[in-house]
C-alpha positions, 0 to 999 in steps of 0.5 A: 531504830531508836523509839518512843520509850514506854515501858516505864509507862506499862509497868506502872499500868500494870501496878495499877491494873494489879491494884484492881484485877477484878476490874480488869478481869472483868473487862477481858471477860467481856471481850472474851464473851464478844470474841467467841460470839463473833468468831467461835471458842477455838483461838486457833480459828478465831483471831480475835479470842486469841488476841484476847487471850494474849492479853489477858496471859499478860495481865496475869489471868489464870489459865483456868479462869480463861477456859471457864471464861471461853465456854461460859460465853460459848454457852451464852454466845445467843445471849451476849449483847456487848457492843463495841464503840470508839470515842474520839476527842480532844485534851487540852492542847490539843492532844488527841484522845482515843477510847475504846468501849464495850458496853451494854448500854450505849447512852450510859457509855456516851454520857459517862465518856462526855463527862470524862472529857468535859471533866477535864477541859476536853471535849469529844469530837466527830468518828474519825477527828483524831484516828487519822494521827494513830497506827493500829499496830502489835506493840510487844515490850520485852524487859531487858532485866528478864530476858538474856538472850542477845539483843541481835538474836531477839531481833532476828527471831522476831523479824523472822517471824513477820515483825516490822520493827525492833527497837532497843531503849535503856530498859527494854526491846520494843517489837511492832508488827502489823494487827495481822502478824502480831499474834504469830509473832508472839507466838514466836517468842513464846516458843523461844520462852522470852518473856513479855512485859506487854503484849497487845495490838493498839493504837500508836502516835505517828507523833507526840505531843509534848505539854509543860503547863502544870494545870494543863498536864493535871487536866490532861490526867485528870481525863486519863484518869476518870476513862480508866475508872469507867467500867465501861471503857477498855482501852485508851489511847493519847497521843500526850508525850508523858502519858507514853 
C-alpha cells in the first residue's frame, strides 16, 4: 500500500532542526524532565521516556547528554512544573492546524499560538475542532539509500513486530504502528541495525488538503513557520497536503 510520501519533507526538517539543535535539545529536554516525573527514570518501565528518547536518538542527541538529562530531571522530578497543552485551529482554506506545547506558563503559550495564527490569517478554534481529522499513530521513515536489506524482508520484520502498516514510495518505506506498538517496533528494527530517518509517534491526516493560490499557501506557511520558532511549542500537525 502506496502512502502520503513525506520523507522529502522530514529531511528538510531535520536540515532545520540541525540548523538550531539548541533549541531542540531544549524542547527533548522538557519532555524528558515531564516523562520521568510522571513515569520514573527507567525507559524500560516508563513508555513515555522511552518514546522521548527514541526521538531524540533520532534527532541526533548524544547518549550522554540523554543519561545527564534523565537524572537531572530525576533530581528535580518535585520540582518540574511543565504542563502539557493541545492547540487546535484553522489555516486558510480550511486546513486544519494541531499544535502541541509544554510550557511553564500557560497564558504566555496561549497569546503566543493566538498570535501565530492570527499572523497568518487563521484563528484557533475549540479542544477537539480539528483532531477528529487525524490518527495519532507511530510513523517510522526508512531511507532506501541507507538500508539494503530487501523491501520484502523489511516488511516482514516489521509487521512481525506489531506494525500496521508498511508503505514503499520512490525513496523510502514508511511503517505505521499503533501509539502502543510503535517503540517494540522500533525496537525491532534497531535489532536488525536498519536505519531510521524518523522515528515518532504523531498525528496523521485521514485526508489532505491541497491548496494552489500562492498568498494562501504563504499565509498557510507563514502560520507554520512562526509555531515552530516558539520555544514553547513542540510539535505541529497539518493537514496541508504540501506541508507533508
Amino acid at each position: 500500500m502506496s502512502g502520503h510520501s513525506k520523507f522529502a519533507n522530514i529531511k528538510h526538517k531535520k536540515e532545520k532542526n540541525d540548523a538550531a539543535k539548541g533549541k531542540v535539545f531544549t524542547m527533548i529536554g522538557r519532555e524528558i524532565a515531564v516523562a520521568v516525573k510522571e513515569g520514573g527514570p527507567d525507559p524500560a518501565n516508563n513508555f513515555k521516556l522511552a518514546q522521548v528518547v527514541a526521538k531524540a536518538k533520532a534527532n541526533n542527541m548524544p547518549n550522554d547528554t540523554i543519561e545527564r538529562g534523565i537524572k537531572k530531571a530525576a533530581g528535580e522530578a518535585g520540582n518540574v512544573n511543565y504542563e502539557n497543552i493541545t492547540y487546535e485551529g484553522y489555516g486558510p482554506s480550511g486546513t486544519a492546524i494541531i499544535v502541541k506545547t509544554l510550557t511553564d506558563n500557560k497564558n504566555r503559550t496561549a497569546a503566543n499560538v493566538r498570535s501565530c495564527f492570527t499572523k497568518g490569517q487563521g484563528s484557533i478554534g475549540t479542544p477537539g475542532c480539528v483532531s477528529f481529522m487525524f490518527d495519532e499513530k507511530g510513523q517510522i521513515i526508512i531511507d532506501k539509500e541507507e538500508c539494503d536489506m530487501d523491501s520484502d524482508d523489511l516488511m516482514m520484520i516489521a509487521l512481525d513486530a506489531g506494525a500496521e502498516d508498511f508503505n514503499e514510495e520512490d525513496d523510502s518505506y514508511e511503517v505505521i504502528t499503533t501509539p502502543d506498538e510503535f517503540q517494540t517496533v522500533v525496537d525491532a528494527l534497531n535489532d536488525n541495525k536498519i536505519p531510521m530517518v524518523s522515528s515518532e509517534v504523531t498525528m496523521l491526516p485521514q485526508t489532505y488538503v491541497d491548496v494552489t493560490d500562492d498568498e494562501t499557501v504563504k499565509l498557510i506557511q507563514r502560520i507554520l513557520d512562526l509555531l515552530d520558532e516558539d520555544d514553547d511549542v513542540q510539535a505541529v500537525y497539518t493537514n496541508w497536503s504540501d506541508a507533508q
